[in-house]
C-alpha positions as CSV (number, residue, x, y, z in Angstrom):
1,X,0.0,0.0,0.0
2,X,1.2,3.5,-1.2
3,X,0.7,6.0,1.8
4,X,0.4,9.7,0.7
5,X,0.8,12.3,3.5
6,X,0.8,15.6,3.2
7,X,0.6,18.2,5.6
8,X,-1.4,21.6,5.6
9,X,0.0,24.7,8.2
10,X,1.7,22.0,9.9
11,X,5.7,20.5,9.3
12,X,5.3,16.6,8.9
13,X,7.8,15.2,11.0
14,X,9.6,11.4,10.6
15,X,7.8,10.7,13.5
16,X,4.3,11.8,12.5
17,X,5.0,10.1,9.2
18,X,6.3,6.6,11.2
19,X,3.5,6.9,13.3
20,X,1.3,7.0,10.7
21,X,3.1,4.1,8.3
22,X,2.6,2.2,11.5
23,X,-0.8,2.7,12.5
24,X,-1.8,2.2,8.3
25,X,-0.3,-1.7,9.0
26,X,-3.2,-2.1,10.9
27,X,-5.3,-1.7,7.9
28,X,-3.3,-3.5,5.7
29,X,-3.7,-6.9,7.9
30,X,-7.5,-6.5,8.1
31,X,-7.8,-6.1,4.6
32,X,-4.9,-6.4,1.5
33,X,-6.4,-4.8,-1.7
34,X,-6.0,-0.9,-0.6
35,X,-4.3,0.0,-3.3
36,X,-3.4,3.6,-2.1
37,X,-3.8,6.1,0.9
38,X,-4.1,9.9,1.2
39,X,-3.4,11.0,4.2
40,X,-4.0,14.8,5.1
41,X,-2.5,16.5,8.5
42,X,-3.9,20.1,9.2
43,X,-4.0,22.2,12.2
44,X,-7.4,24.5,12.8
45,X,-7.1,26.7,15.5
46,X,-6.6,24.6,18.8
47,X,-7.9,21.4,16.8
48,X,-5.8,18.9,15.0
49,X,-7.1,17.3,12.3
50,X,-6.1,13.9,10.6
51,X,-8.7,12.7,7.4
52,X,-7.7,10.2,4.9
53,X,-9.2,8.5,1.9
54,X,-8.3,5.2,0.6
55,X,-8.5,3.8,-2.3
56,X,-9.7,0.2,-3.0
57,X,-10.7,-2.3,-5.3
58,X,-14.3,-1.0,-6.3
59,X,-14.6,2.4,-4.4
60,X,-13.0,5.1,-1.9
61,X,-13.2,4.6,1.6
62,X,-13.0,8.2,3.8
63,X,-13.0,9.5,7.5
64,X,-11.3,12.1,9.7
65,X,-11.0,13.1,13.1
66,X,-10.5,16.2,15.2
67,X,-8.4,16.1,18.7
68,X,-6.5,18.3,20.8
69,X,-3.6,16.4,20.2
70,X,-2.3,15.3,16.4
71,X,-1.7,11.3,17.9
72,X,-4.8,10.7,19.4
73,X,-6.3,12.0,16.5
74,X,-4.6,9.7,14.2
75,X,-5.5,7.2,16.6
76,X,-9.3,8.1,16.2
77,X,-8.4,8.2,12.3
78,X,-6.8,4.7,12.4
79,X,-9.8,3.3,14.5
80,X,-13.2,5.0,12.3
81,X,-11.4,3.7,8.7
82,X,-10.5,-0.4,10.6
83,X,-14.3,-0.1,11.2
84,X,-15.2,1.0,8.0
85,X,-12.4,-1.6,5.6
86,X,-14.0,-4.2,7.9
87,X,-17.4,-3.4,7.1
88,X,-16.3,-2.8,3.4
89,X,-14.7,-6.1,3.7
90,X,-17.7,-8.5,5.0
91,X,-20.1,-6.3,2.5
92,X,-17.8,-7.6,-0.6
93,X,-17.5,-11.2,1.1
94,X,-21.7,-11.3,1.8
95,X,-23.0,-10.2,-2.2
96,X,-19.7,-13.1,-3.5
97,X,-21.7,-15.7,-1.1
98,X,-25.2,-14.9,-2.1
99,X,-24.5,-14.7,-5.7
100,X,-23.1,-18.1,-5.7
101,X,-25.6,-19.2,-3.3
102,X,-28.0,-18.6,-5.7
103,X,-26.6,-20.2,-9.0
104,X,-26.2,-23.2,-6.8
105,X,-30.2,-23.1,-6.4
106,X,-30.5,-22.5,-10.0
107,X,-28.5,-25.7,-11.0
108,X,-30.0,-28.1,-8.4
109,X,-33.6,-26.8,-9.4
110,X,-33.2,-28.3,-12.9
111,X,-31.8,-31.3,-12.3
């Protein structure tokens, strides 16, 4: 997976950017075909804000967060797009199941 990060009114650091590659592994064991991630780091008054969209197989998957601090709100970031790719994932999984659920119906109806 391709990680894109950029960062608006705010430096990004090697340690914001580590943090972030290793938070994304999370993602990348729930679910393999993200093919690539944006990743956008602003600062907005006192909040910090982390949003990212990825990109997989079939669609775009987006979220953000807003915290005090710029770690917990990649934290909060990490946790709203695991919920979603996981959702995403048993949603993909469900329609592959039905549809051959129902061609097996069709070919044991004529036999």
């Amino acid at each position: 997976m391709q990680i894109n990060l950029t960062g608006h009114q705010i430096d990004v650091t090697d340690a914001l950017k580590g943090y972030v590659d290793t938070k994304f592994e999370r993602l990348s064991r729930h679910f393999d075909h993200v093919i690539n991630a944006h990743v956008v780091l602003s600062v907005e008054k006192l909040a910090q804000k982390a949003e990212a969209t990825l990109y997989v197989n079939g669609g775009k998957i987006f979220a953000d967060s807003s915290h005090e601090d710029m770690y917990a709100a990649i934290d909060a970031l990490i946790d709203k797009l695991d919920r979603q790719v996981l959702r995403y994932k048993e949603k993909r999984n469900s329609h592959r199941t039905t549809a051959t659920k129902g061609l097996e119906a069709d070919t044991s109806g004529e036999a």
